[in-house]
C-alpha positions in Angstrom: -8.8 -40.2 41.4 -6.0 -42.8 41.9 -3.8 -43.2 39.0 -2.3 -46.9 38.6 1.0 -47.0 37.4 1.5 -50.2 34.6 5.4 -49.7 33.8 5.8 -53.5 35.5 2.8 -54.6 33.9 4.0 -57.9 31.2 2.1 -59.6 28.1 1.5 -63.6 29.7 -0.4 -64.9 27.0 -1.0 -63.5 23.1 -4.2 -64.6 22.0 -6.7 -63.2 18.7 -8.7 -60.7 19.0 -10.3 -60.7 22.1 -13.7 -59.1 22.4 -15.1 -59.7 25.6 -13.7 -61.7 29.0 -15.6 -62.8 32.5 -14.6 -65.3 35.4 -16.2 -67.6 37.6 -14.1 -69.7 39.9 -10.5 -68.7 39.1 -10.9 -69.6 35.8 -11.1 -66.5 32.7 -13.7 -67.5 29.7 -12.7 -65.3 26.7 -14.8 -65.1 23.2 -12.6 -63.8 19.8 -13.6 -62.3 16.8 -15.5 -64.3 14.6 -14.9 -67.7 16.9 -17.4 -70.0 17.8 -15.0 -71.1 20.8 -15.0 -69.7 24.4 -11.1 -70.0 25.2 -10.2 -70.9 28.6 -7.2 -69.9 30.7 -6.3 -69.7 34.8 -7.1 -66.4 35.9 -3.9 -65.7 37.7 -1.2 -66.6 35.0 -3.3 -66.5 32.0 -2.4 -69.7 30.8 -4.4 -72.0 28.8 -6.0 -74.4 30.4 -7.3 -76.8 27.6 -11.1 -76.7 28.6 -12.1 -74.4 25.6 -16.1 -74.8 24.9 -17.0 -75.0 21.5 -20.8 -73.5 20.9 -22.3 -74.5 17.4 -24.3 -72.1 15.9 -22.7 -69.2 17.8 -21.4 -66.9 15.4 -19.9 -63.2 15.6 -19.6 -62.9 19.3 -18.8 -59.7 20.9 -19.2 -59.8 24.5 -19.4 -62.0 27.7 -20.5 -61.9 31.2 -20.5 -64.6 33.9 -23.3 -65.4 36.4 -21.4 -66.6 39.4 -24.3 -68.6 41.5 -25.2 -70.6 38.7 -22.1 -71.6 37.1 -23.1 -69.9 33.7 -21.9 -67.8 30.9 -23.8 -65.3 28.7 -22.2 -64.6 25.3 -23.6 -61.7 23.2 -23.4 -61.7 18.9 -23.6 -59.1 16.9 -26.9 -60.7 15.5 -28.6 -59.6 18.7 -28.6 -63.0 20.0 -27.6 -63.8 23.7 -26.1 -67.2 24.1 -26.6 -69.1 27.9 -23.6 -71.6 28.7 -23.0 -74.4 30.9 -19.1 -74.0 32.4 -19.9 -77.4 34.2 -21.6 -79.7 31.8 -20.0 -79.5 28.4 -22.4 -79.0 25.3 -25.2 -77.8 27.4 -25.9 -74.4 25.8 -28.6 -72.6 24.4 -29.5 -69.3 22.3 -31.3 -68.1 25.0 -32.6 -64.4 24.2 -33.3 -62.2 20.5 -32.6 -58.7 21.7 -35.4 -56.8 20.8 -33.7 -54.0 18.6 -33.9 -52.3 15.2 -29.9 -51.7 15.5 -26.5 -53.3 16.7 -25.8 -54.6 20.0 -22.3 -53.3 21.3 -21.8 -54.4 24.8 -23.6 -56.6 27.8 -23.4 -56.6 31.7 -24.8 -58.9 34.5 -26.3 -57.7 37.9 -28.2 -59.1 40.1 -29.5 -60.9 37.8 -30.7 -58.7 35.2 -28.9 -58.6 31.7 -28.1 -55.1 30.5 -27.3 -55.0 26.7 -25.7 -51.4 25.1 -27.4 -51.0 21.7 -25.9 -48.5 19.1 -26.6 -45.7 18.6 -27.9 -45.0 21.9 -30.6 -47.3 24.1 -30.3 -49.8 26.9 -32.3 -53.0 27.3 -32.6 -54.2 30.7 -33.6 -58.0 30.7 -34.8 -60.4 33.8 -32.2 -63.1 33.3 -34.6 -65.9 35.1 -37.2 -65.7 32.6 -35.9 -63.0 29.5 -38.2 -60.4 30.4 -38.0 -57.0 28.7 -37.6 -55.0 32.3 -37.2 -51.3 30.6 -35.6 -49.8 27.8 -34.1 -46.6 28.2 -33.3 -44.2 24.4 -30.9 -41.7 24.9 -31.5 -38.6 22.7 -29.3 -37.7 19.7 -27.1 -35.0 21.5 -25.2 -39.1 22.0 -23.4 -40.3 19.3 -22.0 -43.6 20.1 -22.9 -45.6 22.7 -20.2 -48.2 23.5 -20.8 -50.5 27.4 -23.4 -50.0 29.8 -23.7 -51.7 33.5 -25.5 -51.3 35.9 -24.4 -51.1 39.7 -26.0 -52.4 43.1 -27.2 -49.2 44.2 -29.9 -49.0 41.2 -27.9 -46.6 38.6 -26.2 -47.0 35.1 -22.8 -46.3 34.5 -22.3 -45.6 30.4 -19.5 -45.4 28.1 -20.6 -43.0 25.6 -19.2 -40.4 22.7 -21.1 -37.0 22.2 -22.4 -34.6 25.5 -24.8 -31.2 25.0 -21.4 -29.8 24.9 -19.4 -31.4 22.8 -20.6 -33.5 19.7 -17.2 -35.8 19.7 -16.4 -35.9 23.3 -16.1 -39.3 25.3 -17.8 -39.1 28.6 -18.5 -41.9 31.2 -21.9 -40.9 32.8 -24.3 -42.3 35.8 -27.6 -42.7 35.8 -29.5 -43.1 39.1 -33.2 -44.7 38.0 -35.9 -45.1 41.4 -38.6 -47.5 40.5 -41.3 -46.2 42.5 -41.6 -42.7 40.9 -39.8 -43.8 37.4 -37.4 -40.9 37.7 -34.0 -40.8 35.9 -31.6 -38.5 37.6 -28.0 -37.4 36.0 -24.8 -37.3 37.8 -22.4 -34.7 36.7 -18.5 -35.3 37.0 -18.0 -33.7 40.3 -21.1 -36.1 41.6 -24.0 -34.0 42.3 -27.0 -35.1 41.1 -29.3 -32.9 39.7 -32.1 -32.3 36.6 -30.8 -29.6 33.8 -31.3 -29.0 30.3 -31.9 -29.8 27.6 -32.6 -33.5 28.0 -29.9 -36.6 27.3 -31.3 -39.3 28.5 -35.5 -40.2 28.5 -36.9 -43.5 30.0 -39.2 -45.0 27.6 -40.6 -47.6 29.6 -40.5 -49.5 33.0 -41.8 -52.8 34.6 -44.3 -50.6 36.7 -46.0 -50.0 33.0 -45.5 -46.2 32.6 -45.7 -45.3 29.0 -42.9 -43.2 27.1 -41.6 -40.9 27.6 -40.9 -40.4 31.3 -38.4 -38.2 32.4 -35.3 -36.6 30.6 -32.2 -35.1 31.9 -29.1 -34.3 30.8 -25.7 -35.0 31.8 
């Protein structure tokens, strides 16, 4: 592990309370606590840029991810609705997806294109972001407390942000999920990066696009 020294790091810009940033083309799209604005500000200085983009309706946003090809923002609320954005034509926007669950939404990422939204206490929605398809949800058991950011990376697995382990009921953890589509297996990656099934279960897959019913598969971390 490389440890990054920030002694010379300096403040550039104050701004509210910032909840959620992403990028596309050198330019940083930030959302703020109860703002309906997404503020705007160069990438490299952090300096306003006067382009903010005001989206009506949007209230309580708490999260934002950028799709790159398509020139678009996704902003996430805490009323479980995701928000699409136009960063080239202003005032084209739309509240593009409900998130279909009975509890709060906590953090969203973008990959190739699927949508992956963090719901508390402990589940992940993965969305199609072409056409808002419910691709899988997976439910973490209860031995997870508090589930804070989920994304997912390019070689199919889940990286999570979460508080409680079998272990320890108030420990924070970071922990990988590797998921293969064929078989519907969920595998867990302990720190040292083995991967490996133990128990007792963490993590069960409750349902896929290959329509296998819940539950699937459990292991823990």
């Amino acid at each position: 592990m490389q440890l990054i020294n920030c002694a010379n790091c300096f403040v550039l810009h104050a701004v509210d309370e910032v909840l959620g940033v992403a990028v596309i083309n050198n330019v940083l799209y930030a959302v703020s606590y109860q703002s309906s604005v997404i503020s705007t500000y160069a990438a490299d200085t952090l300096s306003p840029i006067g382009e903010d983009i005001r989206v009506d309706g949007m209230t309580r946003p708490c999260d934002i991810v950028a799709c790159q090809q398509g020139r678009q923002l996704y902003v996430l609320g805490l009323s479980k609705c995701v928000w699409r954005v136009s960063t080239e034509r202003r005032r084209q926007y739309e509240q593009w997806l409900n998130v279909e669950s009975s509890h709060g939404v906590m953090g969203m990422s973008l990959t190739s294109g699927r949508l992956l939204v963090a719901s508390d206490p402990r589940s992940l929605l993965q969305y199609s972001a072409t056409d808002r398809r419910l691709l899988r949800v997976v439910q973490l058991s209860d031995a997870v407390k508090y589930l804070t950011h989920a994304t997912e990376t390019t070689r199919q697995t889940f990286v999570i942000c979460h508080q409680g382990t079998a272990l320890e009921a108030y420990q924070w953890a970071v922990s990988k999920l590797r998921f293969r589509a064929l078989t519907g297996l969920l595998i867990g990656v302990n720190p040292a990066g083995d991967a490996g099934v133990v128990s007792p279960p963490i993590f069960w897959l409750m349902g896929t696009s290959t329509g296998m019913s819940p539950p699937i598969f459990g292991v823990a971390m």
